[in-house]
C-alpha positions in Angstrom: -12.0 20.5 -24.0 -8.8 21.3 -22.4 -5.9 18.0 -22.3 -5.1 18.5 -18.2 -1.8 17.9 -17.6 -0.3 17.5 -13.3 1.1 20.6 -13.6 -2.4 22.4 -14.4 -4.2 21.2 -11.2 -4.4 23.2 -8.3 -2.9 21.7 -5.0 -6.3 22.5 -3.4 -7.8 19.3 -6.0 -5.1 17.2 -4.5 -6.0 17.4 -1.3 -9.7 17.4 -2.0 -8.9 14.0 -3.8 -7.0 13.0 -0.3 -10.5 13.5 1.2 -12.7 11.7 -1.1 -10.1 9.2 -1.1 -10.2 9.0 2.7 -13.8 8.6 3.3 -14.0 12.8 4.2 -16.2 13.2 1.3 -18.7 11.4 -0.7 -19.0 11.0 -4.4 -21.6 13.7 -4.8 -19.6 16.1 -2.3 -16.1 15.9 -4.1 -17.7 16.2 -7.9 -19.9 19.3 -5.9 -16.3 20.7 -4.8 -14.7 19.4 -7.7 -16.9 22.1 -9.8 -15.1 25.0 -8.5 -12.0 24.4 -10.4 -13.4 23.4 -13.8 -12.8 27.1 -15.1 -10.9 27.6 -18.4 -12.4 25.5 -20.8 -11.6 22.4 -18.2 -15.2 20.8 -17.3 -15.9 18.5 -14.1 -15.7 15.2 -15.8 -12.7 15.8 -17.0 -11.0 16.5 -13.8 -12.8 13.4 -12.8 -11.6 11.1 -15.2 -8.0 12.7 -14.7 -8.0 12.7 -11.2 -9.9 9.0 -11.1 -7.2 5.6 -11.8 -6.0 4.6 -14.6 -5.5 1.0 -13.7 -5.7 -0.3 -17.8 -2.9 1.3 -18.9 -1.0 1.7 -15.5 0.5 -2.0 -15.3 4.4 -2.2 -14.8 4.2 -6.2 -14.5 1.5 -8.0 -16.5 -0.7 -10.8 -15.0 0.6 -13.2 -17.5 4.5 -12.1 -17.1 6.5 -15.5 -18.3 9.0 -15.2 -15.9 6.7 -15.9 -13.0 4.2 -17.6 -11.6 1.5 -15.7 -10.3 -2.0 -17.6 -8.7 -5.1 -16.4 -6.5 -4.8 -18.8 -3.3 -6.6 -18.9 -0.5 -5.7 -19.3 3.6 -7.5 -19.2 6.6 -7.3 -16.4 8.9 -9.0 -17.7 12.5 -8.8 -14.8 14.4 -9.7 -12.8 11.4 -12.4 -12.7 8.3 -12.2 -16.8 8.0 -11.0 -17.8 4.2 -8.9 -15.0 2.4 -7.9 -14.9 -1.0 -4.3 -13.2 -2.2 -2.1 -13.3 -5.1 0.8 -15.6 -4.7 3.5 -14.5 -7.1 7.2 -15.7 -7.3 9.9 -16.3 -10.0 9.3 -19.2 -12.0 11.3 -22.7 -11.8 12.6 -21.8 -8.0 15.9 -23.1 -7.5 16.2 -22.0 -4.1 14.3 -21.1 -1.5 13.5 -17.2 -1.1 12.4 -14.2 1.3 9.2 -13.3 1.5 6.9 -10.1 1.3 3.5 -9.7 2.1 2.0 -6.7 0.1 -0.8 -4.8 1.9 -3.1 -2.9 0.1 -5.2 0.7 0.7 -8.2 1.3 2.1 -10.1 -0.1 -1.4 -9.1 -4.1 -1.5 -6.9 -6.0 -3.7 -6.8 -3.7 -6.7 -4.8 -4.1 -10.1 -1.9 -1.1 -8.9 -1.7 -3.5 -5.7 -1.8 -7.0 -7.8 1.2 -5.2 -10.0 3.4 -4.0 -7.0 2.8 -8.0 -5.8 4.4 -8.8 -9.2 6.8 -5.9 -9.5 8.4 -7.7 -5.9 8.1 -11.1 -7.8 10.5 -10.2 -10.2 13.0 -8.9 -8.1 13.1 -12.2 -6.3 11.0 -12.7 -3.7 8.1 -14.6 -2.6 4.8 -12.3 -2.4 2.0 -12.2 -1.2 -0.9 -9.6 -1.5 -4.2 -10.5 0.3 -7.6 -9.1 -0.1 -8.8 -8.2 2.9 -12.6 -7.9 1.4 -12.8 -11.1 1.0 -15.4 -11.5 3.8 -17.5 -9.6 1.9 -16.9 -11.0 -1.9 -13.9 -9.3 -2.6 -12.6 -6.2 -4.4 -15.5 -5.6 -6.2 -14.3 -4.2 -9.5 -14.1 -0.3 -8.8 -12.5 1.6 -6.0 -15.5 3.2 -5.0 -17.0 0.3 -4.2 -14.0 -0.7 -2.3 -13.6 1.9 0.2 -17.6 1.1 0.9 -17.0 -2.3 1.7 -13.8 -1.6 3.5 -15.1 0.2 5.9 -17.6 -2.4 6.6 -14.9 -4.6 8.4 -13.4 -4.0 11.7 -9.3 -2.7 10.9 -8.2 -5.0 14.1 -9.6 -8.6 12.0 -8.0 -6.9 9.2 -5.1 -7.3 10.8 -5.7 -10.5 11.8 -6.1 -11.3 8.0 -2.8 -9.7 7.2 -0.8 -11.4 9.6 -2.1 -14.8 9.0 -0.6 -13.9 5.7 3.0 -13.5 7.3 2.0 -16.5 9.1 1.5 -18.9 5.4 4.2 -17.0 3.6 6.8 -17.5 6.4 5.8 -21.6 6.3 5.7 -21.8 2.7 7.6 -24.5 1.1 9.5 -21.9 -1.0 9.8 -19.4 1.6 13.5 -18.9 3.5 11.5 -18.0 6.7 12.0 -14.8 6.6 9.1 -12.5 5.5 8.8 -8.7 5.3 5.7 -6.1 4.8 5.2 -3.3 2.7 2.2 -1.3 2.7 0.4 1.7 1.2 -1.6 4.3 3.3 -4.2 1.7 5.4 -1.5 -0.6 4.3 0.9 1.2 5.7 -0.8 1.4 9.2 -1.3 -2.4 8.9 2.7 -2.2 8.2 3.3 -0.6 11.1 0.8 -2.6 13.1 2.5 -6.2 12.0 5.6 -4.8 13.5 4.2 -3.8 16.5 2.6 -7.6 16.8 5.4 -9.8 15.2 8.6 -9.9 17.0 10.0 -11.9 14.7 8.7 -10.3 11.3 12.0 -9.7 9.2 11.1 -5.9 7.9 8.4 -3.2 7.6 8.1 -0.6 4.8 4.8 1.4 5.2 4.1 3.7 2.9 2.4 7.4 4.0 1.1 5.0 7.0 -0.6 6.1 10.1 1.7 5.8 12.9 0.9 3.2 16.0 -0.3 4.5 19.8 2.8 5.0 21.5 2.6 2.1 23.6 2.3 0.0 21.0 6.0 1.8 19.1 7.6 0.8 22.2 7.4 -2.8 21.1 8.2 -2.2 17.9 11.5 -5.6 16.8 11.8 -5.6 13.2 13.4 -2.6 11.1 11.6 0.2 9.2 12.0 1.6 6.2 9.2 4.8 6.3 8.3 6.7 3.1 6.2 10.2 3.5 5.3 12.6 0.9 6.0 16.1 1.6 2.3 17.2 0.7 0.8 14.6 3.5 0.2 16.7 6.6 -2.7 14.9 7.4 -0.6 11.7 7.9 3.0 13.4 8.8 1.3 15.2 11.7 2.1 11.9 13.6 5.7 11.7 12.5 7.7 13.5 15.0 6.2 12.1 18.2 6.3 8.7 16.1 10.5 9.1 15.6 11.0 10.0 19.4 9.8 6.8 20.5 12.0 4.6 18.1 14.7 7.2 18.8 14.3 6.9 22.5 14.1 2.8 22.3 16.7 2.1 20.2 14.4 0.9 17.4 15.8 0.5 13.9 14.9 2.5 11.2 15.3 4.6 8.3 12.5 7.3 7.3 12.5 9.4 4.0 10.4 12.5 3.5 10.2 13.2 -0.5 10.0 16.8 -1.1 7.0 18.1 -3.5 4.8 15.4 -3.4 1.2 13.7 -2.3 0.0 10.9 -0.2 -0.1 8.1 -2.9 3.5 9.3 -4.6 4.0 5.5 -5.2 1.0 4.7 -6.6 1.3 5.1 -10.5 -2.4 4.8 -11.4 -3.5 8.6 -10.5 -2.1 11.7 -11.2 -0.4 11.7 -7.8 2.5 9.7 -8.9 5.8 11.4 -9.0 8.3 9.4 -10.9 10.9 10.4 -9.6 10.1 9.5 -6.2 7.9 6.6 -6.9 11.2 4.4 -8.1 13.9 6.0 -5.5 10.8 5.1 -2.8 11.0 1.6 -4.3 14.7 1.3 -5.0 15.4 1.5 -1.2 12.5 -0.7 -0.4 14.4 -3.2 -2.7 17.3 -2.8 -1.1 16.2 -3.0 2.0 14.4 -6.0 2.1 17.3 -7.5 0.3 19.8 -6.5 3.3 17.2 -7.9 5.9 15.0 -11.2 4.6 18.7 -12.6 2.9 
């Protein structure tokens, strides 16, 4: 059996992955699809296992890192699923108070590549918070597949709810300066954009390959944005242009990056979708800019 490397997959599986990823196919319809490019001594479980995450060996900040501490708490979100469970993570023995970030995740729950990007914002010294918004429903349940199921069992508007209850503990936390940030990836970007649109006072947004709000709702838009696209993401940069009029047209603050060559999910580290390169210029300036606005 063939060893695939990212340079022997066709575009065409990418965006089929996209798909699957996105609820456009199911299981048996993207391993049915998947079939037509195992050619070449390169069989359909192997380009399953390759295109599937590698959350085991994918970790950047382990759960039992020594220089923080890092704990499952839960908060109430009223408006929203009721009691939600996040990872709390933030440099250990605190000798002053610090910004903070809450850490939204896809459209699968609090997985380990979101856990890890919770830590990974830990150590560069902030305050973060990463909530699981299938909590309602038990919680990530192990596997992504799973995930997206359950996910799309809850209504996206108490989701929000959930998230910005999370800005709402974070932002009142003993150790927090006040001043809280979001970043997000894909639904978590949407829910980026989304907390920006509802919070006036929210310190900064960095969604990641995020759906873009209504127009009506951009209008409102306080805080600054830091947007990250992929290249390769029509289906999300399609809303991009009209998106840049409106903060253009109301003065709205932000900065937007379009990496060349690369997928939806660039920044996620756990699928062959991750491009280096991008992934830690991507999270350089989201460093940097949370460190310029929550200070």
């Amino acid at each position: 059996m063939k060893d695939l490397k990212k340079e022997d997959i066709s575009q065409d599986v990418f965006d089929l992955y996209d798909d699957y990823a996105h609820n456009k196919l199911n299981r048996r319809q993207f391993v049915e699809k998947l079939s037509l490019y195992a050619v070449g001594g390169v069989t359909v479980a192997s380009l399953l296992s390759f295109m599937s995450p590698n959350y085991v060996d994918s970790l950047l900040v382990k759960p039992n890192d020594p220089s923080l501490d890092s704990e499952y708490i839960n908060y109430e979100s009223p408006k929203g699923g009721g009691t939600i469970k996040g990872l709390l993570s933030k440099p250990k023995d605190l000798k002053t108070k610090l910004p903070g970030v809450v850490v939204v995740h896809e459209n699968r729950g609090l997985n380990p590549y979101i856990e890890d990007v919770g830590r990974r914002t830990a150590k560069a010294k902030f305050i973060s918070l990463a909530p699981d918004a299938l909590s309602p429903l038990g919680g990530y349940p192990g596997n992504d597949d799973d995930g997206r199921t359950l996910q799309k069992k809850r209504d996206r508007a108490e989701m929000l709810e959930d998230f910005i209850a999370a800005y709402k503990y974070l932002k009142s936390h003993k150790d927090c300066n006040g001043k809280v940030g979001v970043v997000g990836f894909c639904f978590g970007g949407w829910i980026s954009n989304m907390m920006a649109v509802r919070l006036p006072d929210l310190g900064a947004a960095v969604p990641y390959y995020g759906r873009q709000p209504a127009d009506e709702d951009a209008k409102k838009i306080k805080a600054p944005l830091l947007l990250q696209y992929g290249e390769l993401d029509t289906r999300v940069n399609e809303g991009w242009p009209a998106f840049e009029a409106i903060l253009k047209a109301n003065k709205i603050e932000y900065q937007a990056y379009i990496y060349p060559g690369v997928n939806h999910g660039f920044h996620n580290n756990t699928t062959p979708r991750y491009d280096k390169k991008a992934a830690e210029l991507s999270w350089k300036r989201t460093l940097e800019f949370f460190k310029k606005h929550l200070a």
